[in-house]
C-alpha positions as CSV (number, residue, x, y, z in Angstrom):
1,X,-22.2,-12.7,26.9
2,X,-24.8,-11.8,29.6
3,X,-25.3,-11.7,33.7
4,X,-28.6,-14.1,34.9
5,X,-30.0,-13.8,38.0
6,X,-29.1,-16.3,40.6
7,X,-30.6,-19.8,40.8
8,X,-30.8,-22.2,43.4
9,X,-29.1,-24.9,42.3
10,X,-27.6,-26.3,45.8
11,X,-31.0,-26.3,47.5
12,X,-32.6,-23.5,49.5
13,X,-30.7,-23.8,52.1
14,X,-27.3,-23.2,50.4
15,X,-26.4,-20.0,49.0
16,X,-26.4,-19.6,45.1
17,X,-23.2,-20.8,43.6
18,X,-21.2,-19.2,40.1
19,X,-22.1,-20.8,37.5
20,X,-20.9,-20.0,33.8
21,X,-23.2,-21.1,30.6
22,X,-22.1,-22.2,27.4
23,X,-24.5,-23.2,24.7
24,X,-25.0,-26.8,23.7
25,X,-23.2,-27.6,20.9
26,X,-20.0,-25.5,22.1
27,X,-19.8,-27.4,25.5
28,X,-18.8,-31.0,23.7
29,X,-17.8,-33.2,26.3
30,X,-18.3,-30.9,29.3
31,X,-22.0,-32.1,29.4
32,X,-23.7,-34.4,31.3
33,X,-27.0,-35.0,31.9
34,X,-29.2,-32.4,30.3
35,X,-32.0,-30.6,31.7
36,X,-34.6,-29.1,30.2
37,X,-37.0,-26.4,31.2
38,X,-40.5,-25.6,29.9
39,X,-43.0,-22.6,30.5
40,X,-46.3,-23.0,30.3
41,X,-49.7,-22.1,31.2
42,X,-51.1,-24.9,31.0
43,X,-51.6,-28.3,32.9
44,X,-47.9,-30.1,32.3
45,X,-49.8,-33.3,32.6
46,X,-50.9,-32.3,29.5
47,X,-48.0,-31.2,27.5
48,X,-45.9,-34.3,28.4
49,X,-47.5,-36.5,25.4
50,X,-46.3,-33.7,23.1
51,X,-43.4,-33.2,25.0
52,X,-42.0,-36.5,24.4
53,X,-42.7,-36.6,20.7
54,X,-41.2,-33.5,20.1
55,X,-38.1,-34.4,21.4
56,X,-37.8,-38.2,19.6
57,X,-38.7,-36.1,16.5
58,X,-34.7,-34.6,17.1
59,X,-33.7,-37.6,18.4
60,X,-35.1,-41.0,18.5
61,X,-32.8,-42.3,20.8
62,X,-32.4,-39.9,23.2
63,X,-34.0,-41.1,26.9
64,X,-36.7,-39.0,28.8
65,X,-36.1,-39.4,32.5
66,X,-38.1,-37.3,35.8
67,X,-40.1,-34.9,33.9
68,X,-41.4,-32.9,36.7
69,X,-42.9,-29.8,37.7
70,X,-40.9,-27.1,38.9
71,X,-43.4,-27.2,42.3
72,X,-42.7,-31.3,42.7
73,X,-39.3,-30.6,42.7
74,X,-39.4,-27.5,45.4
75,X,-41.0,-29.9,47.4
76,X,-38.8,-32.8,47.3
77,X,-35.9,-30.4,48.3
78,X,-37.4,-29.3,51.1
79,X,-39.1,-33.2,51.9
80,X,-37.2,-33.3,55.1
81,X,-36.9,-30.1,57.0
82,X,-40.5,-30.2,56.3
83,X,-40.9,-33.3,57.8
84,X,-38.7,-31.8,60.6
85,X,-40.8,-29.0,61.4
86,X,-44.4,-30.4,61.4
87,X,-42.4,-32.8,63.9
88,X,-41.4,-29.9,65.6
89,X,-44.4,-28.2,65.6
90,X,-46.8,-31.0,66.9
91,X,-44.4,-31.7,70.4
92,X,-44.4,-27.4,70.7
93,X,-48.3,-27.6,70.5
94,X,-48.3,-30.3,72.9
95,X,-46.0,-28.9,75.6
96,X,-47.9,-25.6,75.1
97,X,-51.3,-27.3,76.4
98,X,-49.7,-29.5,78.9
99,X,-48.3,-25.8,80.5
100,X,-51.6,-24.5,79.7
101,X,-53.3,-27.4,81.7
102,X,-50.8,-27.1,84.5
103,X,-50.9,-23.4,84.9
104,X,-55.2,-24.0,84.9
105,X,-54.4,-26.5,87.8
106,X,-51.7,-24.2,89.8
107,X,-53.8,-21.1,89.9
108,X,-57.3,-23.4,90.8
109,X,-55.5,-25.0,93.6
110,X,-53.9,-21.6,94.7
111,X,-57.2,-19.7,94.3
112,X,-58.9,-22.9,96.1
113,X,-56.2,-22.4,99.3
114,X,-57.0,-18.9,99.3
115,X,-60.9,-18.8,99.4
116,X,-60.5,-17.4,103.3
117,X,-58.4,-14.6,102.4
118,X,-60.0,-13.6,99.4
119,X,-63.7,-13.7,101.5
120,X,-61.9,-11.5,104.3
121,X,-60.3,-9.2,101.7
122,X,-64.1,-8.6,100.1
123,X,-65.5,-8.4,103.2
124,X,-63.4,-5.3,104.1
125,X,-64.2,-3.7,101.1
126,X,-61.9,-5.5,98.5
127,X,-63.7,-5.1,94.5
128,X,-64.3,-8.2,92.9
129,X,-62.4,-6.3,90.2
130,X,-59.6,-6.6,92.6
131,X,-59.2,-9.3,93.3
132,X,-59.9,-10.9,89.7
133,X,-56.5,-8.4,89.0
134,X,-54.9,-9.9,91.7
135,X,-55.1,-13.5,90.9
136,X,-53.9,-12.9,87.0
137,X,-51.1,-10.4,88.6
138,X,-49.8,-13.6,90.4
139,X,-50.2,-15.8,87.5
140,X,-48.5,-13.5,85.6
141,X,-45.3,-14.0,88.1
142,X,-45.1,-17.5,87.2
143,X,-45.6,-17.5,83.4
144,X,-42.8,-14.8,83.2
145,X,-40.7,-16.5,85.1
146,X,-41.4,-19.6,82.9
147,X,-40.9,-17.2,79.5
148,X,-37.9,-15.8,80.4
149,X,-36.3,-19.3,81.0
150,X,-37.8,-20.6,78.6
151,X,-36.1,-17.4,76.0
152,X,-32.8,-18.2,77.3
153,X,-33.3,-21.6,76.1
154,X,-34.4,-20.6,72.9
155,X,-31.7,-18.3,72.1
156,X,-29.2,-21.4,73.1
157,X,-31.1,-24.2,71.6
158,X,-32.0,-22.1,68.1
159,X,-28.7,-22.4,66.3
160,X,-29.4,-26.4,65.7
161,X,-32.6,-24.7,63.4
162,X,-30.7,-23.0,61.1
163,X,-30.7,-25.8,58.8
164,X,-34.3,-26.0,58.6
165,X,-34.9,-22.4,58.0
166,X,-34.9,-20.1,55.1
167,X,-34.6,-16.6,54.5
168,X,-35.2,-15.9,58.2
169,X,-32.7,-16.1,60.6
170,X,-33.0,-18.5,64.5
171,X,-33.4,-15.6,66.3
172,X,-36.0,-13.9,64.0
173,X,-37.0,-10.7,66.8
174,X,-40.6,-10.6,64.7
175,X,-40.7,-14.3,65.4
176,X,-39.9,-14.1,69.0
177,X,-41.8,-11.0,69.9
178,X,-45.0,-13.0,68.3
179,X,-44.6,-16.4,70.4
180,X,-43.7,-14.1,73.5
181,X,-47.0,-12.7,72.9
182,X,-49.0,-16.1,71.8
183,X,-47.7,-17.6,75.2
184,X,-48.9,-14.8,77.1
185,X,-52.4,-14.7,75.7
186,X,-52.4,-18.6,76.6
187,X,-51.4,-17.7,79.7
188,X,-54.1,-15.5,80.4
189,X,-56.6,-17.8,78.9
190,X,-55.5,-20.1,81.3
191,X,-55.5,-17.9,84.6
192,X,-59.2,-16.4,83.9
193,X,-61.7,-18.6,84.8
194,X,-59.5,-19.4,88.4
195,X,-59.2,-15.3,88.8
196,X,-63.1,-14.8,87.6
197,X,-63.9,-18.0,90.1
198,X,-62.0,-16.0,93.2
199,X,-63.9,-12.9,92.6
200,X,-67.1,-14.4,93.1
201,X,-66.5,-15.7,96.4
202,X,-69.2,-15.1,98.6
203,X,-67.5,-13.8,102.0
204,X,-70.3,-14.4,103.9
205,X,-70.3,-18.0,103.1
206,X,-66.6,-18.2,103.8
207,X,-66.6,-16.8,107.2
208,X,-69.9,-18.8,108.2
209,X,-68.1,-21.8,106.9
210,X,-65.0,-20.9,109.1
């Protein structure tokens, strides 16, 4: 008699269920399909020949079925929340570049109705510095207020992942923290060239001009 470690039987997405053992020739009728398991270091394309002969050499009429490797099967199992989350993945990349190409197009047409103020504010003294912090200060209004609804949604909306998730939970804070802090870079991205663009106005130009 003897403990093993557990075994994944169910999937990796269910827990590990009890399981008892009992050797072949003692489990008589109990047994169904048998499975057979095979370490090796070498290529299992290789071995399966042998594999197969060894095996009719016991017993001539006992079938072969799905000889696989222990990876083909991993993958299988996870086939469809796979599948899932690439799908997943490419609509998050694409509604992450269609805010990153809106925000781009806020901030330009803000920093465009703005070119008077920002030539008077340099004209009085204002640093280009200043006004380059000013403009990403702003743009950092917005994309907060966009994060924080956006976090709310997550937290609501994350409990339909679970399914598709192992051995992390849907409200992973190391996850969170590091998309909080991918969006923001993005958002920055974003906001610099309108913010670099306003601190180079020429205030001369924009008063002549007005």
């Amino acid at each position: 008699m003897g403990i093993v470690a557990d075994i994944e039987t169910g999937g990796l997405a269910s827990p590990p269920e009890s399981v008892i053992y009992f050797p072949y020739l003692q489990a008589g009728t109990m047994t169904g399909d048998v499975g057979l398991l095979l370490r090796t270091a070498l290529n299992p394309a290789y071995i399966e020949p042998e594999l197969r002969k060894q095996i009719a050499r016991l017993d001539l009429q006992q079938p072969i079925t799905d000889i696989q490797t222990m990876d083909q099967r991993l993958d299988e199992s996870v086939a469809k929340p796979r599948l899932a989350t690439v799908l997943l993945a490419c609509f998050a990349s694409l509604g992450v570049l269609l805010a990153t190409v809106g925000l781009y197009g806020v901030m330009s047409l803000l920093v465009r109705g703005r070119f008077r103020e920002i030539g008077i504010r340099l004209a009085i003294g204002a640093e280009p510095r200043h006004v380059l912090r000013m403009v990403l200060m702003q743009s950092m209004q917005i994309v907060a207020i966009g994060i924080t609804t956006g976090f709310c949604c997550a937290l609501f909306l994350t409990r339909f992942l679970k399914s598709m998730l192992y051995s992390v939970t849907a409200t992973d804070p190391l996850t969170m923290g590091g998309v909080v802090g991918f969006l923001v870079l993005i958002a920055l991205a974003a906001s610099y060239l309108p913010a670099r663009r306003a601190s180079r106005v020429d205030p001369a130009m924009t008063l002549r001009a007005e």
